[in-house]
PAZADO-285226 format. One record per residue: residue in three letters; z, x, y of N, C-alpha, C, O, CB in turn. Coordinates in steps of 0.02 Angstrom, whole numbers, padded with zeros to 5 digits, always signed. Glycine has a CB too. Layout:
PAZADO-285226
alaZXYZXYZXYZXYZXY...
END
This chain:
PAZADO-285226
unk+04581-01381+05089+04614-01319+05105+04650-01326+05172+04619-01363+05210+04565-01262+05107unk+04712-01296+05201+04736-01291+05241+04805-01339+05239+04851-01332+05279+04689-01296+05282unk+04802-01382+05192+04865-01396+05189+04924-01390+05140+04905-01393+05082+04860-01442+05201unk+04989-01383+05147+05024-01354+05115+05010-01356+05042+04972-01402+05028+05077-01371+05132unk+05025-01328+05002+05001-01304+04922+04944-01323+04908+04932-01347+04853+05041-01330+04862unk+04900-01317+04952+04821-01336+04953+04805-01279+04916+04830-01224+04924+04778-01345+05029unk+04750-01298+04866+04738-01252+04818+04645-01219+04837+04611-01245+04882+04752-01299+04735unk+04624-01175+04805+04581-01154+04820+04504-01164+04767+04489-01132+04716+04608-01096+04834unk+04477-01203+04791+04411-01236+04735+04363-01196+04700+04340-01144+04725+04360-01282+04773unk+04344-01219+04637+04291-01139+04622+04239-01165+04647+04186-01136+04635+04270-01105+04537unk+04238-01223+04688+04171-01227+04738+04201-01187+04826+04166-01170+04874+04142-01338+04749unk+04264-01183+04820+04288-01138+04911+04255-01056+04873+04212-01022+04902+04426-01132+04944unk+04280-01040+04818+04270-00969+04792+04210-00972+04784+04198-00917+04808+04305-00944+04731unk+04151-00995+04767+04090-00987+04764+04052-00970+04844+04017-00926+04869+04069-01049+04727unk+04076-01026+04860+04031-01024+04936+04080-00961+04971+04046-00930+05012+04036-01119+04995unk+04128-00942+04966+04156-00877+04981+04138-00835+04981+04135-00795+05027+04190-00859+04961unk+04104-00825+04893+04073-00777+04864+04006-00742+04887+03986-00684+04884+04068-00798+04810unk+03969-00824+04920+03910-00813+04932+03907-00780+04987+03861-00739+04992+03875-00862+04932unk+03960-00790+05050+03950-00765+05122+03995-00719+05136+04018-00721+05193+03955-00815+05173unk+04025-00656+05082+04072-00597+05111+04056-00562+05051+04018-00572+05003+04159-00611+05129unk+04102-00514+05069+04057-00445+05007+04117-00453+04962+04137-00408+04925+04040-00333+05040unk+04149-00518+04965+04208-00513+04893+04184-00542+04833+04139-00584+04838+04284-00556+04902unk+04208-00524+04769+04205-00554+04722+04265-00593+04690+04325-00586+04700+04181-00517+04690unk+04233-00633+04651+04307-00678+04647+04354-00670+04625+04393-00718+04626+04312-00724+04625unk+04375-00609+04596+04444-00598+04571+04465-00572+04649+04521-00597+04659+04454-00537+04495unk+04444-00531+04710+04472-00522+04762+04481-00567+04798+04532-00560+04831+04451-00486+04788unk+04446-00629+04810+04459-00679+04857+04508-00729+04823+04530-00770+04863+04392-00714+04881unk+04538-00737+04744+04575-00764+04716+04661-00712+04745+04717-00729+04763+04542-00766+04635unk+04625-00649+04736+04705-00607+04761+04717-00618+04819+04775-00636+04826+04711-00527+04761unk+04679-00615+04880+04683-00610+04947+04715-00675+04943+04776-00676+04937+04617-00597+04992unk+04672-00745+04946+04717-00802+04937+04797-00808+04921+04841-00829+04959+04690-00831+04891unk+04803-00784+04858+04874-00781+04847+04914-00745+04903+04958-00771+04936+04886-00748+04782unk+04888-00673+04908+04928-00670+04967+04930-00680+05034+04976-00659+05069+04938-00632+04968unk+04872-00721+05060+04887-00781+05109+04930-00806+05109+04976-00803+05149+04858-00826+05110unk+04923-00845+05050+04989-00889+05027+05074-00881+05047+05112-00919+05076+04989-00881+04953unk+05080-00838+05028+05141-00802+05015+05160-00776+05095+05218-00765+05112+05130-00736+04953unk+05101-00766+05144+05121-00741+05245+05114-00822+05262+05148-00836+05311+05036-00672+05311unk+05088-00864+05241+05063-00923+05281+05065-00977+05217+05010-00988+05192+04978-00910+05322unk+05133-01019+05183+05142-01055+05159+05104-01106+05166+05084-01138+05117+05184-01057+05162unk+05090-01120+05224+05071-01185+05272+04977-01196+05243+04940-01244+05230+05083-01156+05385unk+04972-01116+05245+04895-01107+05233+04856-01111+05290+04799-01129+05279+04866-01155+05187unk+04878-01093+05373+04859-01066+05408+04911-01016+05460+04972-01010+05460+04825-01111+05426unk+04867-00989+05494+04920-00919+05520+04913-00955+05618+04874-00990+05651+04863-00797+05499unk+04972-00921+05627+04975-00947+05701+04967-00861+05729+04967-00806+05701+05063-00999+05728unk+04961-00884+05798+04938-00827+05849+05010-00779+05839+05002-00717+05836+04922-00860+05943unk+05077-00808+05835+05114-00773+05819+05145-00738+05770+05185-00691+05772+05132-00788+05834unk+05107-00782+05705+05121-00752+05653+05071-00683+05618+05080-00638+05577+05127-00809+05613unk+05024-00702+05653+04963-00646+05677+04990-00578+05696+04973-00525+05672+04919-00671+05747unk+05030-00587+05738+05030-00540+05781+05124-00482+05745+05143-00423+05750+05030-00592+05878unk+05148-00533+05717+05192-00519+05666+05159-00449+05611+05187-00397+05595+05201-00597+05626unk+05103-00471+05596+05087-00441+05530+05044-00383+05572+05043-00332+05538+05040-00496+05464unk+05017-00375+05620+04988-00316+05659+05066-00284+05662+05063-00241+05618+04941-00336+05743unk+05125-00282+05685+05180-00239+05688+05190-00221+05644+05220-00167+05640+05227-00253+05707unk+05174-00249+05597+05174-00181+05539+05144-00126+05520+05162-00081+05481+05168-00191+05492unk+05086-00136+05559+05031-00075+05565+05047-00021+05617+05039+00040+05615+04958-00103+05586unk+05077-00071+05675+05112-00020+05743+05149-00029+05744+05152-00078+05780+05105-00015+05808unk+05237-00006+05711+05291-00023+05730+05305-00001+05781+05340-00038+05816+05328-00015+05697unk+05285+00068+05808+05307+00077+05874+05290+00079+05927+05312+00105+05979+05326+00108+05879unk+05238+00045+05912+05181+00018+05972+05190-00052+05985+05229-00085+05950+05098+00025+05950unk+05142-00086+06054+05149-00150+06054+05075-00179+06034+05023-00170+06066+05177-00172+06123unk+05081-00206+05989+05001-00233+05948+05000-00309+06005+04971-00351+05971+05011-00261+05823unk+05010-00327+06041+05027-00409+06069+04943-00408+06107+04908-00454+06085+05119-00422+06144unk+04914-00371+06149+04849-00375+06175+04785-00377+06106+04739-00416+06094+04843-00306+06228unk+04812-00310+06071+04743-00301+06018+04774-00368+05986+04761-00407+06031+04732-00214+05955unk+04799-00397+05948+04824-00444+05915+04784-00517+05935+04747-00554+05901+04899-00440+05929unk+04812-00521+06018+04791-00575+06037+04713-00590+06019+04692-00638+05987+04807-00575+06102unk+04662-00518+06058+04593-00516+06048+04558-00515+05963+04516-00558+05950+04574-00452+06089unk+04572-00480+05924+04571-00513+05864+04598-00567+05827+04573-00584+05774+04580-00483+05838unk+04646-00595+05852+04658-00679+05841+04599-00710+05860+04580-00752+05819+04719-00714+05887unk+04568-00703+05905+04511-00740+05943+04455-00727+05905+04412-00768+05887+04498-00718+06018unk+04459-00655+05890+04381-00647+05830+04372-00695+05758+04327-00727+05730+04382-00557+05790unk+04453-00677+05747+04462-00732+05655+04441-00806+05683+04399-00843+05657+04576-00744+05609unk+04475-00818+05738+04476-00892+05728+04425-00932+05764+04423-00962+05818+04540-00918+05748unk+04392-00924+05726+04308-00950+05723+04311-01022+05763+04292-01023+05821+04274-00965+05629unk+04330-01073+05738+04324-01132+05759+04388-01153+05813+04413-01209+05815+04320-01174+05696unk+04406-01102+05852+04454-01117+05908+04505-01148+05888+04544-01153+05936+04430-01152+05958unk+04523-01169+05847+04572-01214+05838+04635-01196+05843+04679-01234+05823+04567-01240+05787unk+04649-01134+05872+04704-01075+05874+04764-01088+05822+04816-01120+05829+04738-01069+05953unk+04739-01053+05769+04732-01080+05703+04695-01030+05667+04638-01027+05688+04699-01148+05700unk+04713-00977+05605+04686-00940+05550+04665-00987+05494+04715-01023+05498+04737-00890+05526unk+04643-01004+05463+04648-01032+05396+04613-00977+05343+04568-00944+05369+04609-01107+05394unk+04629-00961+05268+04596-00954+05244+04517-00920+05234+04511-00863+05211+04611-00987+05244unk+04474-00948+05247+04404-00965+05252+04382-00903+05333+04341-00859+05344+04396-01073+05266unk+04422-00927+05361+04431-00900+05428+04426-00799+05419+04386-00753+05426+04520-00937+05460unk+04494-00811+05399+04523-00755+05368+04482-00694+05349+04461-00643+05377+04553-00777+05313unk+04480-00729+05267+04422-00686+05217+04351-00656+05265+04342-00596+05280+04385-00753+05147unk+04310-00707+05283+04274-00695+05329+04272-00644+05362+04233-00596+05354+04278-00729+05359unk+04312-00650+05398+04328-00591+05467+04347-00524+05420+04337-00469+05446+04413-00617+05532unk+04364-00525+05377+04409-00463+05333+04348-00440+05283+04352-00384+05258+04492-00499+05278unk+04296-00477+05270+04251-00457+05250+04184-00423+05296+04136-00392+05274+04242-00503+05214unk+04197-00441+05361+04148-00401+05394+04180-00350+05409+04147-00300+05397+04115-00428+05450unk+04244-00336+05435+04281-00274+05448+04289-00244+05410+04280-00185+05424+04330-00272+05468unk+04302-00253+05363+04317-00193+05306+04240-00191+05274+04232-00130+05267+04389-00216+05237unk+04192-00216+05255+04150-00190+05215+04084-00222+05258+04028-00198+05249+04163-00209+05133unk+04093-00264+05294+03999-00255+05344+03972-00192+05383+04003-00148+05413+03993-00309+05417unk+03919-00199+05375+03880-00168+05399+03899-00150+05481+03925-00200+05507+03823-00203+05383unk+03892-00090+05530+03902-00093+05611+03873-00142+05635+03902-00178+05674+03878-00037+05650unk+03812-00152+05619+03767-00244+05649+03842-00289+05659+03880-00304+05705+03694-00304+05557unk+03837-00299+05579+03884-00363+05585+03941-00354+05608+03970-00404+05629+03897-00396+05527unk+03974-00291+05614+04048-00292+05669+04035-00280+05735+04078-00280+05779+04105-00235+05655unk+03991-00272+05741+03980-00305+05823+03949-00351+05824+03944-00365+05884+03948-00269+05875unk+03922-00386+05795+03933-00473+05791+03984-00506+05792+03987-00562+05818+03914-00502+05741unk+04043-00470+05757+04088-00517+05766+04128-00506+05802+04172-00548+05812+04113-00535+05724unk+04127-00447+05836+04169-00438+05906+04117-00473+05962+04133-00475+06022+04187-00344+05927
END
């Protein structure tokens, strides 16, 4: 995973499955549309911060942006991938308060 038309394994979707509250027809959709913001199959700090302006167009998302770039990207590599991604999108949207302040 992570490199261009790198495809997604039903062993990446399993172990996916096992550690976020998606099931696999959602982590098969989400993927695709990874795909489709981040060809490459990872997201940069700027392309990050791209897809927050769409949430604030008339705001400046560039601080909150930056600091949740830092939450997704787990292994520093300043660098989204995938795996990364789902993750983080699965504790925010459907973990428990524990676990989102774990991951902040």
């Amino acid at each position: 995973m992570g490199k261009k038309n790198s495809k997604l394994t039903p062993q990446d979707v399993q172990e996916i499955k096992n550690s976020t509250y998606f099931n696999e027809f959602e982590i098969i959709s989400w993927y695709k549309d990874f795909l489709k913001d981040c060809p490459e199959g990872k997201l940069t700090p700027e392309e990050f911060e791209m897809i927050y302006k769409q949430f604030f167009p008339s705001g400046n998302p560039r601080q909150f942006s930056a600091r949740v770039f830092k939450v997704f990207d787990t292994n520093q590599d300043g660098l989204i991938d995938f795996k990364e991604f789902i993750h983080c999108l699965s504790i925010t949207s459907r973990g428990n308060l524990e676990e989102k302040l774990e991951c902040m």
